[in-house]
N, CA and C of each residue as an Amber inpcrd file, in Angstrom:
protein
   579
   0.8350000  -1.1790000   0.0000000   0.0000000   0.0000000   0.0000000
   0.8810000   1.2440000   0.0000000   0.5900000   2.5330000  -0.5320000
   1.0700000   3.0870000  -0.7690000   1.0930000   3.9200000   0.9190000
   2.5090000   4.5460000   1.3520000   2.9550000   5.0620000   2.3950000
   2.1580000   6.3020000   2.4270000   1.6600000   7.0690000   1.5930000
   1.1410000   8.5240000   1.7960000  -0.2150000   8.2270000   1.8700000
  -0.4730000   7.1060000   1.0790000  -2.1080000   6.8420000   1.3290000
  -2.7800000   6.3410000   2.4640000  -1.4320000   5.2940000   3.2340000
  -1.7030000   4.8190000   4.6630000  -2.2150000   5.6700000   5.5410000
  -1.3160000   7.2370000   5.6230000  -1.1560000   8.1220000   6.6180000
  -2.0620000   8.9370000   6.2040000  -2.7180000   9.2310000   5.0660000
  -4.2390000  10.1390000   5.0670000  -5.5040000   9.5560000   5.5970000
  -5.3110000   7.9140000   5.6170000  -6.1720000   6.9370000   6.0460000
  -6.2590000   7.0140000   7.7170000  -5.3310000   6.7980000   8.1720000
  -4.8170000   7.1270000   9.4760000  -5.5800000   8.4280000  10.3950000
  -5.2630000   9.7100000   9.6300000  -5.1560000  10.4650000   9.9690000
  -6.5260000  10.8980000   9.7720000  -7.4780000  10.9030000   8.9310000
  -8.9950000  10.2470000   8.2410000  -9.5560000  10.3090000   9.3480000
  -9.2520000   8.9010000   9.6960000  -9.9080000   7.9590000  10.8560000
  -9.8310000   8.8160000  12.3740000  -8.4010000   9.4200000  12.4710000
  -8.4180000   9.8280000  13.8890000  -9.4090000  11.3640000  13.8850000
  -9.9210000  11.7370000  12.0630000 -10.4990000  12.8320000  12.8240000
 -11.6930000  12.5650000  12.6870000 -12.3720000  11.3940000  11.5940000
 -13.6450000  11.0610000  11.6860000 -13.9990000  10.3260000  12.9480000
 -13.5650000   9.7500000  13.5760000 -14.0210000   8.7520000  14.5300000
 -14.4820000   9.4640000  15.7310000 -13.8620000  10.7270000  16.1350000
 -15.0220000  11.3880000  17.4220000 -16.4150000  11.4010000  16.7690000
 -16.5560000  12.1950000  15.5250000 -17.5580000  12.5430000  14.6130000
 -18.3500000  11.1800000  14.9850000 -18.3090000  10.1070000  14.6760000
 -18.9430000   8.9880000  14.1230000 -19.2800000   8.7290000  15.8760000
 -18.5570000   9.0680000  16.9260000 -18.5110000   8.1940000  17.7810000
 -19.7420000   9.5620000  18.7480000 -19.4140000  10.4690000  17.9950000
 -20.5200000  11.6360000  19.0590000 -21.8900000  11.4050000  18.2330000
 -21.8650000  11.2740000  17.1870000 -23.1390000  10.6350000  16.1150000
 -23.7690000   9.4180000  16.7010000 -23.2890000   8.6440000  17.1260000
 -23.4450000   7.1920000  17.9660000 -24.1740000   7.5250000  18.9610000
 -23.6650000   8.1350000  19.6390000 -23.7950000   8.3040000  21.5250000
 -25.2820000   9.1260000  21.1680000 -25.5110000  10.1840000  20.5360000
 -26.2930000  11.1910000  20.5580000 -27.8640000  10.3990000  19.8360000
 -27.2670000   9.7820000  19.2590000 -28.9740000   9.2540000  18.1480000
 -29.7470000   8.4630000  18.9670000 -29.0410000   8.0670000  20.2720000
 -29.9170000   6.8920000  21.5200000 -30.7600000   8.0170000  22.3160000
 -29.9850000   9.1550000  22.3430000 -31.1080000  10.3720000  22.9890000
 -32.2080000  11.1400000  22.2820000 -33.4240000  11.3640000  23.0340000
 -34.4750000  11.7490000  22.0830000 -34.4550000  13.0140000  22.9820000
 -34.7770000  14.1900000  22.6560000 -35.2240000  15.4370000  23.2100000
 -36.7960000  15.6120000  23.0140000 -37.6280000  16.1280000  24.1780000
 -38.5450000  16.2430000  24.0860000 -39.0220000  17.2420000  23.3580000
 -39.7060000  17.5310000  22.4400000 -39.7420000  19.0660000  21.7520000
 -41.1260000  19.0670000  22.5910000 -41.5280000  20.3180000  22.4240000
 -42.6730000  20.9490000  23.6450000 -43.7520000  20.4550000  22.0290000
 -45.1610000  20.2840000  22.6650000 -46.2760000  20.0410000  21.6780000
 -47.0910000  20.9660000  21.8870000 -47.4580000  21.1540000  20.2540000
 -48.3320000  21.8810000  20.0110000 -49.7500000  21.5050000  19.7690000
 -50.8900000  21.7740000  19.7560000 -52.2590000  21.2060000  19.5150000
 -51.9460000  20.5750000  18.2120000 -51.4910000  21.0360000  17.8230000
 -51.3920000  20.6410000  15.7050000 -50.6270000  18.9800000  15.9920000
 -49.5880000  18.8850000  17.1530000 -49.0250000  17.5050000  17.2470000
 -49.9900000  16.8760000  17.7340000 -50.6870000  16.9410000  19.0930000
 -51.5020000  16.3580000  19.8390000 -52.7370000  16.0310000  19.6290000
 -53.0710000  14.1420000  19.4130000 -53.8680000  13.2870000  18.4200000
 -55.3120000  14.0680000  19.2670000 -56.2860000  14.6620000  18.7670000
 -57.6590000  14.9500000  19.4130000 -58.8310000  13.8630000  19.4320000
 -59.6340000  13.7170000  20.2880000 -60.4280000  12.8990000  20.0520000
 -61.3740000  13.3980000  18.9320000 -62.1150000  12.4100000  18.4370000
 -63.2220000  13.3490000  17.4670000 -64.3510000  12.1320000  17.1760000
 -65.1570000  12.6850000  17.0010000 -66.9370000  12.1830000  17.2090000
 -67.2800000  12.2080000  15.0250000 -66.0550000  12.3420000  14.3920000
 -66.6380000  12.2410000  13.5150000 -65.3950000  11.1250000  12.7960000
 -65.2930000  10.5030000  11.5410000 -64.5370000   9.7870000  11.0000000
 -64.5950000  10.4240000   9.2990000 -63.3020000  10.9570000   8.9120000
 -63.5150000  11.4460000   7.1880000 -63.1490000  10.7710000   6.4270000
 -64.0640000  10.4300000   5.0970000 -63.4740000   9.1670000   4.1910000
 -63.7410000   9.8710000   2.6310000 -62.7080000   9.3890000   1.8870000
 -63.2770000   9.9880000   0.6000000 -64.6360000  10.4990000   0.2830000
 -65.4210000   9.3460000   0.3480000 -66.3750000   9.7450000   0.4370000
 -67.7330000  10.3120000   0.9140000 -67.3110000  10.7950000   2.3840000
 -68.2200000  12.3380000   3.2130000 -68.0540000  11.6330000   4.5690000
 -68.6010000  12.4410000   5.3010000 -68.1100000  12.2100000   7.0280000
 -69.3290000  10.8670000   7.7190000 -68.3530000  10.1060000   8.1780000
 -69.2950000   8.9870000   8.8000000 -69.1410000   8.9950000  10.3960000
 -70.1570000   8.1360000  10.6670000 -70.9330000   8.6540000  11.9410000
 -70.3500000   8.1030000  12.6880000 -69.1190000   8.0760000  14.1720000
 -69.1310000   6.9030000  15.3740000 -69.5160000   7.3820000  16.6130000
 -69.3380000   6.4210000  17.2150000 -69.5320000   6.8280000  18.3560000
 -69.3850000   8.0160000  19.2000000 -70.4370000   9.0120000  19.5880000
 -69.8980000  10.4400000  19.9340000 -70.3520000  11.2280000  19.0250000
 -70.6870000  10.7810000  17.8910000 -71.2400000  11.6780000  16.8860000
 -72.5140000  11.8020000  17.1340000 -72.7050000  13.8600000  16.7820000
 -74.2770000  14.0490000  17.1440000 -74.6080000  13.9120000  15.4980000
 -75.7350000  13.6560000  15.3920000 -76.3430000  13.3470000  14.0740000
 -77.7790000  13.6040000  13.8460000 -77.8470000  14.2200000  13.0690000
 -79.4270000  14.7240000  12.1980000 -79.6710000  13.3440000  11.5830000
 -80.8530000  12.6190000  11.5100000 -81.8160000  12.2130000  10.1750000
 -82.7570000  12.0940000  10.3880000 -83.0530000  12.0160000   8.8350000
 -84.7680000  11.8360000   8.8050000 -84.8100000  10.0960000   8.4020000
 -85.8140000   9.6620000   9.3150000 -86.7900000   8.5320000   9.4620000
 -88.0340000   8.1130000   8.8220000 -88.5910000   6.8700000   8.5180000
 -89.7460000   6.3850000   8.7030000 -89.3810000   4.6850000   9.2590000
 -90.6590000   4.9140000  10.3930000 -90.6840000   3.2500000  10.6850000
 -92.0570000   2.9160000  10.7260000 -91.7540000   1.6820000  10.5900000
 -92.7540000   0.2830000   9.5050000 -92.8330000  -0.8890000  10.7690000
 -94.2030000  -1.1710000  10.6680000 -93.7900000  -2.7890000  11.4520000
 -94.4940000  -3.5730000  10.3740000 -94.7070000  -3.3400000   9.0690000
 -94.6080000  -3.8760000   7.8740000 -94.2710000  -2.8430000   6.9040000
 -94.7050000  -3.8680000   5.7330000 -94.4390000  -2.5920000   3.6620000
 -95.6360000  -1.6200000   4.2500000 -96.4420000  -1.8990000   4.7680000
 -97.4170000  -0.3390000   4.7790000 -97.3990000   0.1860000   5.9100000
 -97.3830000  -0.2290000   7.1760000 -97.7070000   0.4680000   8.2580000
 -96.9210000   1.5150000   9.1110000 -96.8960000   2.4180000   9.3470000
 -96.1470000   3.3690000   9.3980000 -96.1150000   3.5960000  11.1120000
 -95.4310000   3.2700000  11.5360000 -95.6610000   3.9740000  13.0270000
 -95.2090000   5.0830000  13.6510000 -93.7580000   5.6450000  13.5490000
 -92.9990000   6.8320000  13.5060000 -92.2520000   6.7300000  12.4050000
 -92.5250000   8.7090000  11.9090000 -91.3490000   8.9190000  11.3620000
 -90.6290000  10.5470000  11.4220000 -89.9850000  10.8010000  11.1930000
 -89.2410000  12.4960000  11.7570000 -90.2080000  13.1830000  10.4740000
 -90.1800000  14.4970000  10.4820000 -90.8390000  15.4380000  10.1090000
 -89.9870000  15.8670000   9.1480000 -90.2030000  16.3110000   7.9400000
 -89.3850000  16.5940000   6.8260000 -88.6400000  18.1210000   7.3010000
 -88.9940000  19.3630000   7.7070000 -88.4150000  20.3470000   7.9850000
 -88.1280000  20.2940000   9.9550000 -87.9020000  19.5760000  10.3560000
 -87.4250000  19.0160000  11.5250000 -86.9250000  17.8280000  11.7110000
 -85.7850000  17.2600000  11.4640000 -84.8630000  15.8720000  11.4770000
 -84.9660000  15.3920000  12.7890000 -84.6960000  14.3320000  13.0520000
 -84.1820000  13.6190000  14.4020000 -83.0360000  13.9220000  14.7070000
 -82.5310000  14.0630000  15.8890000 -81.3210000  14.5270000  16.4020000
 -80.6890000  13.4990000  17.4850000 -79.8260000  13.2030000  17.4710000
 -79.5960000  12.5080000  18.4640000 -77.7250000  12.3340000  18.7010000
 -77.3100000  11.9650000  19.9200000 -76.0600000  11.3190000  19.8640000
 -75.2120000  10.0010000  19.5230000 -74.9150000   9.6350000  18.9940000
 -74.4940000   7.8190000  18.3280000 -73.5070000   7.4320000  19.4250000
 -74.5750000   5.9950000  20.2080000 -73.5460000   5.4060000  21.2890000
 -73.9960000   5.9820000  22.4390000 -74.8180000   7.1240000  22.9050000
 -75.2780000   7.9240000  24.0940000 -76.0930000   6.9210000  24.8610000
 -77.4490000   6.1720000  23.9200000 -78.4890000   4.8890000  25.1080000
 -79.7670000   5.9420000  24.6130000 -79.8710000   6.8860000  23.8030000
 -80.8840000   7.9910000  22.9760000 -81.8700000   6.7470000  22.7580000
 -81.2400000   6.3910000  21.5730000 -82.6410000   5.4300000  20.7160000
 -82.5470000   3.8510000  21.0600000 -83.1460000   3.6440000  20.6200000
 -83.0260000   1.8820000  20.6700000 -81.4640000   1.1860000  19.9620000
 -81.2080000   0.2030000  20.5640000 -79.8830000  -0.3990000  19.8140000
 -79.8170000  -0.6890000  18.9460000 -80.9050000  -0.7280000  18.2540000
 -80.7620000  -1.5240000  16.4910000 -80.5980000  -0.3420000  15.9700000
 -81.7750000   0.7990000  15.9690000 -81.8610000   2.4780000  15.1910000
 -80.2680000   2.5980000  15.5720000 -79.5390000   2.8020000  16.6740000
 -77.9210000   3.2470000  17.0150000 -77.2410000   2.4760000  15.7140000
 -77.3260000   0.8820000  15.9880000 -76.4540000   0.3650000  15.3510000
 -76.4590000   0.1660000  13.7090000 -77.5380000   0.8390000  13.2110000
 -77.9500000   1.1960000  12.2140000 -77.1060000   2.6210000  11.2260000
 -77.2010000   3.4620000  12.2250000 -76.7610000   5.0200000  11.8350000
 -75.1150000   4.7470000  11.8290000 -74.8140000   4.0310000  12.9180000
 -73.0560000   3.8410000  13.0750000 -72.5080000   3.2610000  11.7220000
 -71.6520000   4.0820000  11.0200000 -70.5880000   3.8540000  10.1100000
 -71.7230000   4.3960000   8.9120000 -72.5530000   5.2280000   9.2090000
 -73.4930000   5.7130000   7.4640000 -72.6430000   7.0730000   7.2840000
 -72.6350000   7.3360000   6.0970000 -71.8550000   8.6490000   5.6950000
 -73.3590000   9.3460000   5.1250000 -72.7170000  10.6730000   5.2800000
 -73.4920000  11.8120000   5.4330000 -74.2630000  11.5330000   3.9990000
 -74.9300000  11.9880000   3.7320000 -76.0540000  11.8530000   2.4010000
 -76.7310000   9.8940000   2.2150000 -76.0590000   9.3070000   2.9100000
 -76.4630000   7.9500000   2.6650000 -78.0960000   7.7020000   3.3210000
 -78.7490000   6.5520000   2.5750000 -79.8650000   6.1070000   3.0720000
 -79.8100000   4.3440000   2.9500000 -80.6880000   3.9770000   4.0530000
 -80.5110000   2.6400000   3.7220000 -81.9020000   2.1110000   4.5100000
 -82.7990000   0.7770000   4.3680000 -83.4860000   0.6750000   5.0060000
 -82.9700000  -1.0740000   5.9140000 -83.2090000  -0.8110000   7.3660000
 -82.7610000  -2.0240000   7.8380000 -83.7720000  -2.7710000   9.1020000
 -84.4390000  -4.2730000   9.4050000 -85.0070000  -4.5460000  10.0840000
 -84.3860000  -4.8790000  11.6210000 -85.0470000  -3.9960000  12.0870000
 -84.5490000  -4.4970000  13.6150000 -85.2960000  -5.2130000  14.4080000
 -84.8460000  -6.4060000  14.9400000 -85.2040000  -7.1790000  15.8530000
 -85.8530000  -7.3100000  17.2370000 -86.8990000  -7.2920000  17.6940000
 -87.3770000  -6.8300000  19.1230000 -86.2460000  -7.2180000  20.0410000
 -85.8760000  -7.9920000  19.9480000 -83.8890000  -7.7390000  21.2300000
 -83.5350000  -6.9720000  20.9520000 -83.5920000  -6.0150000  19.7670000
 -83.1130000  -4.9960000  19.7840000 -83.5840000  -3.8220000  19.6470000
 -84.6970000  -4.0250000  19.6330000 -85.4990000  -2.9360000  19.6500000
 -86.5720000  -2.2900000  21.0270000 -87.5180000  -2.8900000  21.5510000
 -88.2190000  -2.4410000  22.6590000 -88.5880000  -3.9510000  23.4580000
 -87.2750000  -4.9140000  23.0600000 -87.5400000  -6.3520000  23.7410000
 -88.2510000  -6.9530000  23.5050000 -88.7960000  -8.1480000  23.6210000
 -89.8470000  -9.0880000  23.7150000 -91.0390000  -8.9180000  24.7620000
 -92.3570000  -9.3300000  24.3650000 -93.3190000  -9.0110000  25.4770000
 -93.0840000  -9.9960000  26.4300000 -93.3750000  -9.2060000  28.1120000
 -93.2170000  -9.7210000  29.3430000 -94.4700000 -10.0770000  29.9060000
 -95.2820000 -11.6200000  30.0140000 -96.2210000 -11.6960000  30.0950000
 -96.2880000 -11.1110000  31.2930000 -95.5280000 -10.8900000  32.6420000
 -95.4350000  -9.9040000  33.5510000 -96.1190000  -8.8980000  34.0310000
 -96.2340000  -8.2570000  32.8330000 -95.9760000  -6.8130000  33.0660000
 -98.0250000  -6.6100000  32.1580000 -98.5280000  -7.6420000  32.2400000
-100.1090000  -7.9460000  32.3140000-100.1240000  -7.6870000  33.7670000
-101.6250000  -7.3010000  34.3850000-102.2550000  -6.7940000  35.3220000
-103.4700000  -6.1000000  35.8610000-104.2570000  -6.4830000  36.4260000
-105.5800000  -5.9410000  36.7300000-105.6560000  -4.9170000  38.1960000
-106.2370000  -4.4470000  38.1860000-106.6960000  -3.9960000  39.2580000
-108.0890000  -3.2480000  39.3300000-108.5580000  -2.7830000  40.7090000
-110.1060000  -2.5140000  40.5160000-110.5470000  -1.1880000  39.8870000
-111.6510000  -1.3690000  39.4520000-111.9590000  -0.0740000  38.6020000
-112.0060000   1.1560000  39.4390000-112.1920000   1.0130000  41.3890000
-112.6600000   2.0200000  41.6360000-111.2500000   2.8880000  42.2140000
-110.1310000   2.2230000  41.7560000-108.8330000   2.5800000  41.8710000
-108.6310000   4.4270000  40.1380000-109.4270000   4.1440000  39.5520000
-109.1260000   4.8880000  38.4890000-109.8090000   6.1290000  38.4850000
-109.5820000   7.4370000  37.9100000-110.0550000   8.6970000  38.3970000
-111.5490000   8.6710000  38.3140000-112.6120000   9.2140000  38.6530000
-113.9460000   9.2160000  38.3110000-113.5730000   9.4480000  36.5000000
-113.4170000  10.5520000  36.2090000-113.5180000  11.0420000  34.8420000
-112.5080000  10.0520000  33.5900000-112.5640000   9.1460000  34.2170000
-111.5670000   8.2920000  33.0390000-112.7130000   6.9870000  32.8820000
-113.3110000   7.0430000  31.2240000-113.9700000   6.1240000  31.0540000
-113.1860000   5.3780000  30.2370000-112.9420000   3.6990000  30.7280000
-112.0620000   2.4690000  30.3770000-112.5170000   1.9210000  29.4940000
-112.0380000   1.8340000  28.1220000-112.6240000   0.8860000  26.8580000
-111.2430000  -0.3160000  26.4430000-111.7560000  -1.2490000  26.1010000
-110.2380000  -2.1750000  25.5500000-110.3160000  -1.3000000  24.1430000
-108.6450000  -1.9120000  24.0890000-107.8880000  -1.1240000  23.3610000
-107.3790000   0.5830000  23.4900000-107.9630000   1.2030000  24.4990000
-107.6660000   2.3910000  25.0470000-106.2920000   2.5830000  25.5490000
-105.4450000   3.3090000  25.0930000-104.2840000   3.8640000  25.6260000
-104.4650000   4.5620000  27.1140000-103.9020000   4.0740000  28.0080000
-104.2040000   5.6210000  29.1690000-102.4500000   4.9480000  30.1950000
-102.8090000   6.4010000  30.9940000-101.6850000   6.4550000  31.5930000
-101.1160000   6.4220000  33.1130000-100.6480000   5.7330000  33.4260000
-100.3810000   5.5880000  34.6420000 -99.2920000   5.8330000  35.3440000
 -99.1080000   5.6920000  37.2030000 -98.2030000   6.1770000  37.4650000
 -97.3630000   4.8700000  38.2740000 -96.5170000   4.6240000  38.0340000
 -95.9290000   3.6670000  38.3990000 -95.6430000   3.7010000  40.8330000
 -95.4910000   2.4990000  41.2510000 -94.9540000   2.9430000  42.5580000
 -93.8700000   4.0700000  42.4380000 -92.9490000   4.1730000  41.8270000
 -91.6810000   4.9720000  41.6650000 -91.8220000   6.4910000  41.4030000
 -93.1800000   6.6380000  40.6090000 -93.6760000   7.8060000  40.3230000
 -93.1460000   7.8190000  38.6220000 -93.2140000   6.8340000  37.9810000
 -93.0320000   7.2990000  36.6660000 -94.0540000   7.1420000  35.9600000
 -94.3610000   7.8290000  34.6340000 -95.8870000   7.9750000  34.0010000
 -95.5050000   6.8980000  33.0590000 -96.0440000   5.8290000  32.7910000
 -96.0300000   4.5940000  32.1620000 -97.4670000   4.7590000  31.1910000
 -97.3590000   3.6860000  29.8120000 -98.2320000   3.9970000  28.9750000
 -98.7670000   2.4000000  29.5240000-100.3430000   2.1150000  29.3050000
-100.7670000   0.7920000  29.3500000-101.7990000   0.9940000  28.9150000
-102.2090000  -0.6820000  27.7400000-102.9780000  -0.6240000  26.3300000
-104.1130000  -1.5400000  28.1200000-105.5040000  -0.8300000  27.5900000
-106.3950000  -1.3810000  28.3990000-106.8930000  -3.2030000  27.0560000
-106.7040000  -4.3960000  28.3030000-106.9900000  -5.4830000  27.2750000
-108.2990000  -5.7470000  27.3590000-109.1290000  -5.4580000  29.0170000
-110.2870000  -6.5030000  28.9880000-111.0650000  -4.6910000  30.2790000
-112.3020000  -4.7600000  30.3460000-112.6110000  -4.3970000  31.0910000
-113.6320000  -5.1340000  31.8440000-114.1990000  -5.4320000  33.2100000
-114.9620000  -6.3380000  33.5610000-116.2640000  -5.4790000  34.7970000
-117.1590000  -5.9730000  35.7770000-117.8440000  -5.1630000  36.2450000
-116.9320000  -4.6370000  37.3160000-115.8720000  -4.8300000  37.4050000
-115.0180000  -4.9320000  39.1120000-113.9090000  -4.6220000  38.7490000
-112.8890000  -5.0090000  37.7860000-111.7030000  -4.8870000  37.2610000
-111.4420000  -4.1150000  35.7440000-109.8270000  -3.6940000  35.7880000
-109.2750000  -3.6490000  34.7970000-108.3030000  -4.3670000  34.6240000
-107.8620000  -4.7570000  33.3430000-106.4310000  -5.4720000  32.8520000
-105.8930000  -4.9560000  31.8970000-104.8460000  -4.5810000  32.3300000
-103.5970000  -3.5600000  31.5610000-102.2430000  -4.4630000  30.9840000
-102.0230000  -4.1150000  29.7920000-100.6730000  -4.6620000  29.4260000
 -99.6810000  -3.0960000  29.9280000 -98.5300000  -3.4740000  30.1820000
 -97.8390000  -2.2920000  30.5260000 -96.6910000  -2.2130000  30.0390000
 -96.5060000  -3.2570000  29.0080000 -95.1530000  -3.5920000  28.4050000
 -95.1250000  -2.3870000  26.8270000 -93.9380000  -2.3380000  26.3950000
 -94.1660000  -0.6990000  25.2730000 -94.8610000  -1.4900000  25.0120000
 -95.2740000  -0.4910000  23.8100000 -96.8610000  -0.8540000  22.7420000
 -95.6140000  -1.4350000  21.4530000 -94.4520000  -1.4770000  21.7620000
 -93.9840000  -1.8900000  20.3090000 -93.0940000  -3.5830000  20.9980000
 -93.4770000  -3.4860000  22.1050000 -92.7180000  -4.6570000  22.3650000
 -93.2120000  -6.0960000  21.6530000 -91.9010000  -6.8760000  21.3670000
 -92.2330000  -7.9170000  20.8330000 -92.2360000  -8.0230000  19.4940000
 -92.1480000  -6.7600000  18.5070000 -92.1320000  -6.5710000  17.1680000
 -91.0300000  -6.1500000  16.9250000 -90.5860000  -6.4300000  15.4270000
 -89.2680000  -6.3280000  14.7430000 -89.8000000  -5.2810000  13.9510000
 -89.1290000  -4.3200000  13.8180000 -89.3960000  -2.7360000  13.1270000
 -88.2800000  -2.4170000  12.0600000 -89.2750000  -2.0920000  10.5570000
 -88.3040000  -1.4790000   9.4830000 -88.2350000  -0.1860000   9.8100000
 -86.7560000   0.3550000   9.7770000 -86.6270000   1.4120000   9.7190000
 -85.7230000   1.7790000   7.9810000 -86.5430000   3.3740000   7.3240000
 -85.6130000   3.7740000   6.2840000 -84.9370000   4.8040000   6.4400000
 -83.8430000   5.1660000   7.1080000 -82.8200000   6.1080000   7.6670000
 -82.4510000   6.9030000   6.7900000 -82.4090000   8.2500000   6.5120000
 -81.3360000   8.8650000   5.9960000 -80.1180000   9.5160000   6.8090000
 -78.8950000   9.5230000   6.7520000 -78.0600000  10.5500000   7.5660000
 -77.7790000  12.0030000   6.5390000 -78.5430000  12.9760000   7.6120000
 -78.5070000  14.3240000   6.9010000 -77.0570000  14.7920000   7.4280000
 -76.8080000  14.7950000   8.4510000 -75.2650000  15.3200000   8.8170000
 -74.4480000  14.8130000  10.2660000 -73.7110000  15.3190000  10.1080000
 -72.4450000  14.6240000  11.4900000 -71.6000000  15.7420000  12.1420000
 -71.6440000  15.5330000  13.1690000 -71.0080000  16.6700000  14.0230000
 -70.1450000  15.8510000  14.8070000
C-alpha cells in the first residue's frame, strides 16, 4: 500500500471517529420538543373518508326517518323540515336504530329490520295486570284497546294498552306498545357533528 495513502487513512480515521462516535452516543437520545395542539392526536366524534363524514360513536347526528312494522304500516317517522337529532352510542334510541346510523356517511340512506332484542324487547307476560276499577279517576272512562296512563310505585308515568274491562276490574298490558315486534326502519343521515 502506498505510504502517503496509509497516513491520510490514518489520519482520516483519527479525525472522523469522534464525529462517528458523538453521532453514535447522541442518536440513543431523544429530546422532548414541547407540543403543540397541531401535534396532539384529538379525540373526534366524527370519521372522514373519501367519500363524506361517517358517523361513530360520539357523533351528534341529524336524520330523517320512517318506521314500519310492515311494507305499509307506518308507526314513527321524523318530520321533513325538523330531522331527528340525536347522539351515536349515548343509550338515545333503541340499539338496532344506534347500530344502524353507526358507520353511514353523510347523504347515505338505507333501510334495515330491527329485531325486538333490539329494539323495545320481547313481550313480558309480567308486566299484564288488573286492578279494581274504583282505583281509576272518576272522569276516566275504560274501553279495551284504550291507551291511558299511569303512574308507576316509583312515580313514573307509564303507557298501558287497556286489554279486557270487567264489572269490578281492569287489565292492563304495561309492556311498550312496540314490544315484541321487529321494526323497518328507512334512515337517511342528513349530517355529522
Amino acid at each position: 500500500m502506498n505510504e502517503q495513502f496509509l497516513k491520510a487513512l490514518i489520519s482520516a480515521r483519527f479525525i472522523l471517529a469522534p464525529l462517528i462516535l458523538m453521532t453514535f452516543m447522541f442518536s440513543g437520545c431523544k429530546t422532548e420538543k414541547s407540543k403543540t395542539p397541531a401535534d396532539t392526536p384529538q379525540q373526534t366524534n366524527t370519521a372522514y373518508t373519501a367519500d363524506g363524514i361517517t358517523a361513530v360513536n360520539g357523533s351528534k347526528v341529524k336524520v330523517n326517518y320512517i318506521g314500519k312494522l310492515d311494507a305499509d304500516k307506518i308507526f314513527d317517522q321524523s318530520s321533513a323540515d325538523k330531522p331527528f337529532e340525536f347522539t351515536v352510542g349515548s343509550g338515545q334510541v333503541i340499539k338496532g336504530f344506534n347500530m344502524a346510523v353507526l358507520g353511514m356517511k353523510t347523504g347515505e340512506e338505507k333501510t334495515v329490520t330491527v329485531k325486538a332484542s333490539d329494539a323495545y324487547g320481547e313481550r313480558d307476560p309480567s308486566k299484564v295486570t288488573s286492578f279494581p276499577l274504583s282505583s281509576l279517576p272518576k272522569d276516566l272512562s275504560p274501553e279495551k284497546g284504550k291507551i291511558i296512563k299511569l303512574k308507576s310505585n316509583d312515580g313514573d308515568v307509564i303507557s298501558a294498552m287497556i286489554l279486557d274491562v270487567t264489572a269490578n276490574e281492569i287489565m292492563v298490558d304495561v309492556n311498550h306498545l312496540l314490544a315484541g315486534k321487529d321494526l323497518i326502519f328507512t334512515i337517511k343521515l342528513l349530517s355529522v357533528e
